[in-house]
C-alpha positions as CSV (number, residue, x, y, z in Angstrom):
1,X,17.0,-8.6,-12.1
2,X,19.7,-6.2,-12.1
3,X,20.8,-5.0,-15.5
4,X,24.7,-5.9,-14.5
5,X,23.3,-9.4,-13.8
6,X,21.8,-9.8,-17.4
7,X,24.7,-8.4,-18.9
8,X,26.6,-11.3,-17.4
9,X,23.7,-13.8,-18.8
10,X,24.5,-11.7,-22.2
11,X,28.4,-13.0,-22.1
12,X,27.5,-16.2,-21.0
13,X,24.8,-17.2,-23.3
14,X,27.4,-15.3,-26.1
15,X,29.7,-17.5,-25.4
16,X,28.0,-20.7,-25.0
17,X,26.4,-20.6,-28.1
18,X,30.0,-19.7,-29.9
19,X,31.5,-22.8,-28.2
20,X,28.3,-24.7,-29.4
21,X,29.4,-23.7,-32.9
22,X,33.0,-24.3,-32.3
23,X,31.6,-28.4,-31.4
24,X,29.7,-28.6,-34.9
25,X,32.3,-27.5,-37.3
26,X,34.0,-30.4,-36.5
27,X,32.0,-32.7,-39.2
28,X,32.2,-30.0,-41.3
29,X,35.8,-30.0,-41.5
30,X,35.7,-33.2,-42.0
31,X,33.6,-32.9,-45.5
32,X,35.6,-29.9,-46.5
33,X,38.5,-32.2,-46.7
34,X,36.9,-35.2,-48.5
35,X,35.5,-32.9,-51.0
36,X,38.5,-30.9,-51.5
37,X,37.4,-27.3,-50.8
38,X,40.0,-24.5,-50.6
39,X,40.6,-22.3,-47.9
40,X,38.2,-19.7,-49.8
41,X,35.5,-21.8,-50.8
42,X,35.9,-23.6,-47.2
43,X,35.2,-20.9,-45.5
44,X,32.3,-20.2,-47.2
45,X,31.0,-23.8,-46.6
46,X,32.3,-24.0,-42.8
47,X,30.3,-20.3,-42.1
48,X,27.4,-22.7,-41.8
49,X,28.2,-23.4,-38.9
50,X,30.3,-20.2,-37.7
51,X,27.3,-17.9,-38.3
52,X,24.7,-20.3,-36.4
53,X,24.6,-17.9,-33.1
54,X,23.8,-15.4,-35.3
55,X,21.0,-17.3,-37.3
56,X,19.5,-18.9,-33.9
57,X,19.6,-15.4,-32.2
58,X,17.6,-14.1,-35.1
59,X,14.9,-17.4,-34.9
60,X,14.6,-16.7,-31.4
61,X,13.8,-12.8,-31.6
62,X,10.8,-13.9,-34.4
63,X,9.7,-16.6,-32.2
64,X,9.5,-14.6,-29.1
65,X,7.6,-11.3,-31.2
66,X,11.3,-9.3,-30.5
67,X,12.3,-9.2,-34.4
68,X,13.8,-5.8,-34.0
69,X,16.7,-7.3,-32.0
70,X,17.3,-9.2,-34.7
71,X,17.2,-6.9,-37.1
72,X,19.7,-4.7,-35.2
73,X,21.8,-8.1,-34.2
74,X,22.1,-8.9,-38.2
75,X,23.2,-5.2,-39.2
76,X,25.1,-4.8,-36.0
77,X,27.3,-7.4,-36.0
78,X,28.0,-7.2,-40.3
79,X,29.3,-3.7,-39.6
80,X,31.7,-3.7,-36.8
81,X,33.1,-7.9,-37.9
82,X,35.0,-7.0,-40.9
83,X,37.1,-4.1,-39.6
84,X,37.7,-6.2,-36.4
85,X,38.5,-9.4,-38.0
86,X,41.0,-7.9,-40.3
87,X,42.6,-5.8,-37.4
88,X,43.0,-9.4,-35.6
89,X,44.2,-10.9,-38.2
90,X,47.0,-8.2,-39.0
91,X,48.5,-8.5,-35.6
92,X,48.2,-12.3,-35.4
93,X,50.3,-12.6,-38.5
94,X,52.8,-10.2,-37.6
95,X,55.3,-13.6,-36.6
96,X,57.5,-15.8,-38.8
97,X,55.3,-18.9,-39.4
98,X,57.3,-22.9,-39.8
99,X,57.8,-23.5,-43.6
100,X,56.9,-20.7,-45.1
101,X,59.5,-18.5,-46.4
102,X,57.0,-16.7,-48.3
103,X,55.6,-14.9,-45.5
104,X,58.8,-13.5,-44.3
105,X,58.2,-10.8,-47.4
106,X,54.7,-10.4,-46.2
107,X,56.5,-9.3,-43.1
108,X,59.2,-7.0,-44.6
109,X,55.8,-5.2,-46.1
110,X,53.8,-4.8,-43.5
111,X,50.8,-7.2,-45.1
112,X,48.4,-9.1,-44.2
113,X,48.8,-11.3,-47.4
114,X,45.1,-13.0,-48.6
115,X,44.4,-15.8,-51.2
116,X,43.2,-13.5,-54.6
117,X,40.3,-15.7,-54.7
118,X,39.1,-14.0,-51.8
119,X,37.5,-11.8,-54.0
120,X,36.0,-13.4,-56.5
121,X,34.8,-16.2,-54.4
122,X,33.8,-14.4,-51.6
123,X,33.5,-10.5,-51.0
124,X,32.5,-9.5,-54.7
125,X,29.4,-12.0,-54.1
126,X,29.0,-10.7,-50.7
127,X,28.2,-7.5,-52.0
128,X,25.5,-8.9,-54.5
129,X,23.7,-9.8,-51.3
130,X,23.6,-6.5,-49.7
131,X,22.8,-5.2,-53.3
132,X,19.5,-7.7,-53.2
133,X,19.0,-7.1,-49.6
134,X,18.9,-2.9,-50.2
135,X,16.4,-3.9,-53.5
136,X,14.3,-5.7,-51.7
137,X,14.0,-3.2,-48.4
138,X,14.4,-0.1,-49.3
139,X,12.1,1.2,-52.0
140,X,8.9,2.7,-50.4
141,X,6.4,-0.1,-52.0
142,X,8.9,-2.8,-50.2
143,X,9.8,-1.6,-48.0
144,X,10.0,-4.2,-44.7
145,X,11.2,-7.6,-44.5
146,X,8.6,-10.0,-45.9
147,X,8.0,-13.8,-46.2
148,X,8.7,-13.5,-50.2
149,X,12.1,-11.5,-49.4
150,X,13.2,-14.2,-47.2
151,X,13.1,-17.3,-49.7
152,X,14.5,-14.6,-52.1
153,X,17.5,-14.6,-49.9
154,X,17.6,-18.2,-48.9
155,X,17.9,-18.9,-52.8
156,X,20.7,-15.8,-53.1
157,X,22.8,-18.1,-50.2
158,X,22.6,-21.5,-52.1
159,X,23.8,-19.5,-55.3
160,X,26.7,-17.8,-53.4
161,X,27.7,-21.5,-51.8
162,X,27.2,-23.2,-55.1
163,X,29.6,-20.8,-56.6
164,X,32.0,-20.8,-53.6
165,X,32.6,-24.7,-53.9
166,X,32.2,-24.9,-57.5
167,X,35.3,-22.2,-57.7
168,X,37.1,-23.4,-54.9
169,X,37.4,-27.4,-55.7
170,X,40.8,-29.4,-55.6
171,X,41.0,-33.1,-54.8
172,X,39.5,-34.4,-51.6
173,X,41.1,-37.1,-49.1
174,X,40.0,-39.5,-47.0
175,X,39.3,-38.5,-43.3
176,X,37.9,-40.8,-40.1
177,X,35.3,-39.8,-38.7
178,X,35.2,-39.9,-34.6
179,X,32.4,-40.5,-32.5
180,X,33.3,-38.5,-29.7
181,X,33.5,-35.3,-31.9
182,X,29.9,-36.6,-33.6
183,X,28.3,-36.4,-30.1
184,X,29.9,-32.9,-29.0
185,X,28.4,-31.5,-32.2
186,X,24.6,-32.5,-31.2
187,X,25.7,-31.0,-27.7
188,X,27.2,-28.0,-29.9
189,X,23.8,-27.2,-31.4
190,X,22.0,-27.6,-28.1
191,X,24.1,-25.1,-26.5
192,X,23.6,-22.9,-29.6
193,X,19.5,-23.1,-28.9
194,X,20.1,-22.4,-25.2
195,X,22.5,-19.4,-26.0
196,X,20.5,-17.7,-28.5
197,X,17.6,-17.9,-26.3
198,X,19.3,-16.3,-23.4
199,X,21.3,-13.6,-25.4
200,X,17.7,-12.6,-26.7
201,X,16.0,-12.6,-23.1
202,X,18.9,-10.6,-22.0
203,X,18.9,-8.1,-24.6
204,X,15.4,-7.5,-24.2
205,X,15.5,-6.8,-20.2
206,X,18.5,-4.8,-20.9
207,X,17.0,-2.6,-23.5
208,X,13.9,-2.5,-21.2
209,X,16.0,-1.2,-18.0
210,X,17.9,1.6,-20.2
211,X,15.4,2.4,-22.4
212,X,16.4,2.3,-25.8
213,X,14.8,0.6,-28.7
214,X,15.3,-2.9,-29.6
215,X,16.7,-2.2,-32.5
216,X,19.5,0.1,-31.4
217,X,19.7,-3.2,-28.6
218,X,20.6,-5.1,-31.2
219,X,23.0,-3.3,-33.6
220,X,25.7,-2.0,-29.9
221,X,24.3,-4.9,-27.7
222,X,23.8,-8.2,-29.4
223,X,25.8,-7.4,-32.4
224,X,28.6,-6.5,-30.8
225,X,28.9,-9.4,-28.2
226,X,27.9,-12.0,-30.8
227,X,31.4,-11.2,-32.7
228,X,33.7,-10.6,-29.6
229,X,33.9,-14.4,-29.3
230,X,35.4,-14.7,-32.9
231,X,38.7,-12.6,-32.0
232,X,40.0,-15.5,-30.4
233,X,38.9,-18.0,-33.5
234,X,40.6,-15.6,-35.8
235,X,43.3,-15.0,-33.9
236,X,44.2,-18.7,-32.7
237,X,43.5,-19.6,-36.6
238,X,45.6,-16.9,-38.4
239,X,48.4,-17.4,-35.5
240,X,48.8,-21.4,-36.6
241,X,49.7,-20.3,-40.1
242,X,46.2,-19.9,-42.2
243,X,46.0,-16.5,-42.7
244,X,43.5,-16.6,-45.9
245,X,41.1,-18.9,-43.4
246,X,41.2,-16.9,-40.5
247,X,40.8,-13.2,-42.3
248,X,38.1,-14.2,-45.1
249,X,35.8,-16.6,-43.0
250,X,34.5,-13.1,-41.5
251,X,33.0,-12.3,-44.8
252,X,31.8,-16.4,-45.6
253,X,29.7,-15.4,-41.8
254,X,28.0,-12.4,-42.9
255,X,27.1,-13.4,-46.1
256,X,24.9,-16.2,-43.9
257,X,23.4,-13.7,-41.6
258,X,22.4,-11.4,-44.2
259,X,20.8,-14.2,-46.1
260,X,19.8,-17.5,-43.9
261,X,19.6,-15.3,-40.7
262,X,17.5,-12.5,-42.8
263,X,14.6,-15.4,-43.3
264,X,12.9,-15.7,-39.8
265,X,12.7,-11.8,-39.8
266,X,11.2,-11.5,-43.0
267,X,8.5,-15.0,-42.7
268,X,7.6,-13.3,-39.6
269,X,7.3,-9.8,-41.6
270,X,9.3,-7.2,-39.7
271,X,8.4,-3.5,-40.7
272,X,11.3,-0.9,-41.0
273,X,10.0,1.6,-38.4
274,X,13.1,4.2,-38.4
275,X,14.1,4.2,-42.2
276,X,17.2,6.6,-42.1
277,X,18.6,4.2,-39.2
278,X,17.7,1.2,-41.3
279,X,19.5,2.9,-44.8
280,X,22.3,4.1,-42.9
281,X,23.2,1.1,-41.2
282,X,22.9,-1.0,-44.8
283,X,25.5,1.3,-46.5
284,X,28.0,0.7,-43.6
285,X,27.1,-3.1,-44.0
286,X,28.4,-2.8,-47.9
287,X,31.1,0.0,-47.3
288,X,32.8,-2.7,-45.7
289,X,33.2,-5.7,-47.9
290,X,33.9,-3.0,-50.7
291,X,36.3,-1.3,-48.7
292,X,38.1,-5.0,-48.6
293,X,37.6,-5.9,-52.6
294,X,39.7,-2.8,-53.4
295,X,42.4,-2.9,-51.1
296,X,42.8,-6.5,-51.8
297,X,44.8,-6.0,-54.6
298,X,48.2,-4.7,-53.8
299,X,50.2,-5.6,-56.6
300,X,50.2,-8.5,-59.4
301,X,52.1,-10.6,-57.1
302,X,50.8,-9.5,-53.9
303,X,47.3,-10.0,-52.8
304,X,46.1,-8.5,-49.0
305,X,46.0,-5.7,-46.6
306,X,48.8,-2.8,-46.0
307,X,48.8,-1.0,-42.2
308,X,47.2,2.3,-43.7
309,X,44.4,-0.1,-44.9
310,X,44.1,-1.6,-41.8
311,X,43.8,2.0,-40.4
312,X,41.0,2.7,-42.6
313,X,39.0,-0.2,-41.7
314,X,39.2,0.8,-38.3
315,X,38.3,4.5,-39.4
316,X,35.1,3.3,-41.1
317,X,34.0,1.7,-38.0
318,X,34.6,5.0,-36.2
319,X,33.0,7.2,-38.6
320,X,30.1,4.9,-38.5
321,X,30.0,5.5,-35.0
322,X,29.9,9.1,-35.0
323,X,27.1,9.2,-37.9
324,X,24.9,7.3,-35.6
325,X,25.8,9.4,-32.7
326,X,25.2,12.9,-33.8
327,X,23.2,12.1,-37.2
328,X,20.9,9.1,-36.9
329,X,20.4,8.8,-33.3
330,X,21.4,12.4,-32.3
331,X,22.8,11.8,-28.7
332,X,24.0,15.3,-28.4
């Protein structure tokens, strides 16, 4: 097949397994309001669901003996989602939202104003992961993703959503549940199955037709078109009025592929066969969230993102393109 075809099976199958995950965070949402879970700690909850592609992309590629396209997809897609998420989110905000007067000084400022608990609830923990994930790959006698590494992360996620609702509680209220919206969800996670399947096949025949390793596939191929489909989630979201929601659920998502999604790759064992690749991507996975817990903080009163930070995020991203260009992969 030609490779133009499978890169239209790539967008397809990316977007069929996004709308999948859109159908099944409808009982979610549901919960999240009878339990009561802010914006913060719902967001960590709701990424369940949100990260899915990501974790059935990553199944798929151990199933089908292709694990570097996982390993690629889960660094890729880490990397570039927090700079573009945030970048989204600044733009989609910049409008006066109904009854909130609040955000009009936002506005005068130039910020994308967060929730403080951001930070505590989600991107300071985030960056514990990547700290356990860098222990656990990167010294020479561990190096690799094995079987133990993966329940090591499994536990670190049920910690970090333990703390996320235990932090983030208010009370619940009553919802009703519909069973229209039930039945989309089971057709939600069929299309996720079907979509992660073909997003895999497709990476594979078009890594196979331009000859490049699976692993490089997966951080500019499957990474990349895995999070295009969130810009219009983040957007639409942060455009009705949830900022907080709409900007820190990008961090609540990675924190699940870098943990659940981690766990086929490593029951499966996958070997780290270009290390300074490997290390380099990882930092670039943690510049980012710690790039985000420091500019947080603007002022005692103001919590959020200036335009120069927004800059920066976007300059990361760059620079990390250029390190893998003439550095790590050494293109010219």
């Amino acid at each position: 097949m030609n490779v133009w075809l499978w890169v239209v099976v790539l967008g397809l199958a990316a977007w069929a397994a996004h709308w999948g995950a859109d159908q099944l965070l409808t009982p979610l949402k549901m919960l999240r309001k009878q339990w009561g879970l802010t914006a913060s700690a719902g967001a960590a909850f709701l990424a369940i669901v949100t990260a899915s592609p990501e974790v059935a992309i990553n199944i798929t590629s151990a199933a089908r003996g292709v694990s570097d396209i996982g390993l690629g997809n889960l660094l890729g897609s880490n990397i570039i989602s927090i700079p573009l998420m945030v970048t989204i989110a600044y733009f989609a905000s910049r409008k006066q939202f109904k009854n909130n007067k609040e955000h009009q000084k936002h506005l005068d400022a130039n910020l994308l104003a967060l929730n403080k608990r951001s930070v505590s609830v989600l991107s300071i923990p985030y960056l514990a992961i990547i700290s356990l994930v860098a222990i656990l790959t990167l010294p020479k006698a561990w190096r690799g993703l094995q079987p133990i590494d993966g329940w090591i992360m499994l536990a670190a996620y049920a910690a970090f959503l333990t703390h996320a609702i235990i932090k983030g509680r208010k009370k619940g209220e009553s919802v009703e549940w519909d069973k229209k919206k039930v039945w989309l969800s089971v057709a939600g996670a069929m299309a996720i199955a079907v979509g992660a399947f073909f997003i895999v096949k497709a990476t594979e025949n078009i890594v196979s037709v331009l000859n490049i390793s699976e692993i490089v596939g997966g951080l500019f191929i499957t990474g990349i078109m895995t999070t295009a489909p969130e810009i219009f989630k983040t957007w639409s979201v942060v455009k009705g009025g949830e900022v907080t929601a709409g900007t820190t659920s990008v961090i609540a998502d990675n924190a699940v592929t870098m943990t659940v999604a981690f766990f086929p790759l490593a029951l499966v064992t996958t070997p780290i066969e270009d290390f300074q690749l490997f290390w380099v991507n990882l930092a670039f996975v943690g510049l980012m969230p710690l790039l985000y817990s420091v500019f947080v903080h603007q002022s005692k009163e103001l919590h959020g993102f200036s335009r120069w930070q927004i800059f920066v995020f976007d300059a990361a991203y760059i620079v990390y393109l250029l390190t893998m260009v003439f550095f790590v992969l050494k293109l010219f």
